[in-house]
C-alpha positions as CSV (number, residue, x, y, z in Angstrom):
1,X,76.3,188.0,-155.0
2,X,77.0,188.9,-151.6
3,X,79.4,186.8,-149.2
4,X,77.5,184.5,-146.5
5,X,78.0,185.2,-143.3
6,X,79.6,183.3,-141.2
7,X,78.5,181.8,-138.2
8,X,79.6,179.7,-135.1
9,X,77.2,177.7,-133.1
10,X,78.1,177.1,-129.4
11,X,75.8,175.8,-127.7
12,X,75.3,172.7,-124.8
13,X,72.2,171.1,-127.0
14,X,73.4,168.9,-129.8
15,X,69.5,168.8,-130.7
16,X,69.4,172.5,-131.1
17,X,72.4,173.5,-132.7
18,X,71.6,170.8,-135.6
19,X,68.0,172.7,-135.9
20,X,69.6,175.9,-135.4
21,X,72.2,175.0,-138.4
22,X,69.2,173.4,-140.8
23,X,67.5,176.6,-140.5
24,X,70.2,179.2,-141.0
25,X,71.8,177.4,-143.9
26,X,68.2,177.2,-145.5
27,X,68.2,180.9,-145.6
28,X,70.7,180.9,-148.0
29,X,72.3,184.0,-146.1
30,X,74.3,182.3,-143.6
31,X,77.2,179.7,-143.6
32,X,77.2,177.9,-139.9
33,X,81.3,177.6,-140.2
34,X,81.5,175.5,-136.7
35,X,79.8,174.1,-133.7
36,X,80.3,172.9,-130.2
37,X,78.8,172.0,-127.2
38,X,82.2,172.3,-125.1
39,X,83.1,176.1,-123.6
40,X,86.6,174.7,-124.1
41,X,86.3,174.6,-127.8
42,X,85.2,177.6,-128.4
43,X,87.8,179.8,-128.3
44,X,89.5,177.3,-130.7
45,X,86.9,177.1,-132.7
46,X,86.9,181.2,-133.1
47,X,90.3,181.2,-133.9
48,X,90.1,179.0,-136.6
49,X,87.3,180.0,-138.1
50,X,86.5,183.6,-137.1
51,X,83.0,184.1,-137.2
52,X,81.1,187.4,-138.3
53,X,78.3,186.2,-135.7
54,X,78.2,184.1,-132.8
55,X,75.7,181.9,-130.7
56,X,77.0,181.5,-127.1
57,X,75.2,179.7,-124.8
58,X,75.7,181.0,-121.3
59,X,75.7,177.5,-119.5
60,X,78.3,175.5,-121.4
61,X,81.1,172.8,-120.2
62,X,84.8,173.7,-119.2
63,X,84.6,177.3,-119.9
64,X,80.8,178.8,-119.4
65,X,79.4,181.5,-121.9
66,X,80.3,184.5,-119.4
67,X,84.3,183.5,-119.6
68,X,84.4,183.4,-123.0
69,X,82.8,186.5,-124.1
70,X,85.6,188.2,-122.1
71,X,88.2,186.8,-123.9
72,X,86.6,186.6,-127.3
73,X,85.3,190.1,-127.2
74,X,88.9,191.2,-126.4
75,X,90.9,189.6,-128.9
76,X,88.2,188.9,-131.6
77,X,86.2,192.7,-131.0
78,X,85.1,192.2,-134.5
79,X,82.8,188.9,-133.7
80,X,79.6,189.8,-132.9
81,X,78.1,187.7,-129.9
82,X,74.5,186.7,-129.1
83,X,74.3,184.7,-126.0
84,X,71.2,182.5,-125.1
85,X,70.2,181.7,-122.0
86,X,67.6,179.3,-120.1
87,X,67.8,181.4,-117.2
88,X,66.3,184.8,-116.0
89,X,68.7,186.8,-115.4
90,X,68.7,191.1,-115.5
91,X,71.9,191.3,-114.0
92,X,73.7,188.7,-116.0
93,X,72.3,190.5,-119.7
94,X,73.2,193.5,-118.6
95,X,77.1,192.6,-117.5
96,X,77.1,190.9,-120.7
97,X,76.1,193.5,-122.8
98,X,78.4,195.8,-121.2
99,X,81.5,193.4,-122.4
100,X,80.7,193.2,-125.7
101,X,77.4,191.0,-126.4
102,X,75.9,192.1,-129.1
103,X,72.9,190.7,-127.7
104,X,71.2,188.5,-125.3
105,X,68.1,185.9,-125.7
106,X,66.1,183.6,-123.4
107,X,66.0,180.1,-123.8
108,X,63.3,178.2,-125.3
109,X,64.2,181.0,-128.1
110,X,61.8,181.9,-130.4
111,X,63.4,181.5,-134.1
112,X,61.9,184.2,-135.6
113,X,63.3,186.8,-133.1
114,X,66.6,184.6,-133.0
115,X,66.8,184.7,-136.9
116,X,66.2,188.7,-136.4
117,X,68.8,189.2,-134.0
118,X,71.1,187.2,-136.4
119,X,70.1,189.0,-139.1
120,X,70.2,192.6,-136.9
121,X,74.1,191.5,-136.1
122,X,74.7,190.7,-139.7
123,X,73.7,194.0,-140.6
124,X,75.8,195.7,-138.3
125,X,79.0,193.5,-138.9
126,X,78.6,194.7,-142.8
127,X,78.3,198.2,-141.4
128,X,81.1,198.2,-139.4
129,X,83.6,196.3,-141.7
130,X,82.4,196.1,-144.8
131,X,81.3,192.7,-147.2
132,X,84.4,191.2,-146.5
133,X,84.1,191.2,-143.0
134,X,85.5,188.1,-140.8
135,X,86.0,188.8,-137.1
136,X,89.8,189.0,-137.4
């Protein structure tokens, strides 16, 4: 049987990350390893855990979604990033996919094209690093 993959959820809506979590784990492919609704937290909450995938919210307390892809894509290259946003924003998914986002999704998110971009990063994490792949 093949590993889960790991994710992290951080994201400002409580509400959402505990629908997000219900309906990854009941997929039975995905482990949600951590969540947070504090930018502070998250590069803790990486470090601890090291996520294959994840879920960034751009607009997030203390440190916003922006500042910590920078540093997470530097030190942790292996995590791959989705960030969600509720705002519009060309310019914004285009900087962020030239640091290291993996990808980039409006807010309200549909879940079947969030679950596919999930599933799309998943894919390419077990490309890139093989089964046993953690983000370290």
């Amino acid at each position: 049987m093949e590993a889960k993959i790991s994710v992290l959820l951080a994201d400002a809506g409580a509400d959402f990350r505990l629908l997000l979590r219900e309906a990854l784990e009941r997929t039975g492919e995905f482990q949600v390893v951590g969540e947070t609704g504090d930018g502070g937290q998250v590069l803790t909450l990486v470090e601890e855990t090291h996520p294959q995938i994840l879920l960034l919210d751009t607009m997030l307390p203390v440190l916003d979604g922006m500042g910590a892809l920078q540093r997470i894509a530097e030190r942790w290259p292996k995590t791959q990033i989705i960030l969600l946003s509720g705002h519009a924003d060309m310019q914004l998914a285009v900087q962020a996919m030239t640091q290291g986002a993996f990808g980039y999704l409006m807010k309200p998110v549909d879940f079947d094209d969030l679950l596919f971009k999930i599933e799309d990063a998943a894919m390419q994490s077990r490309l890139e690093y093989g089964n046993e792949a953690t983000g370290r």
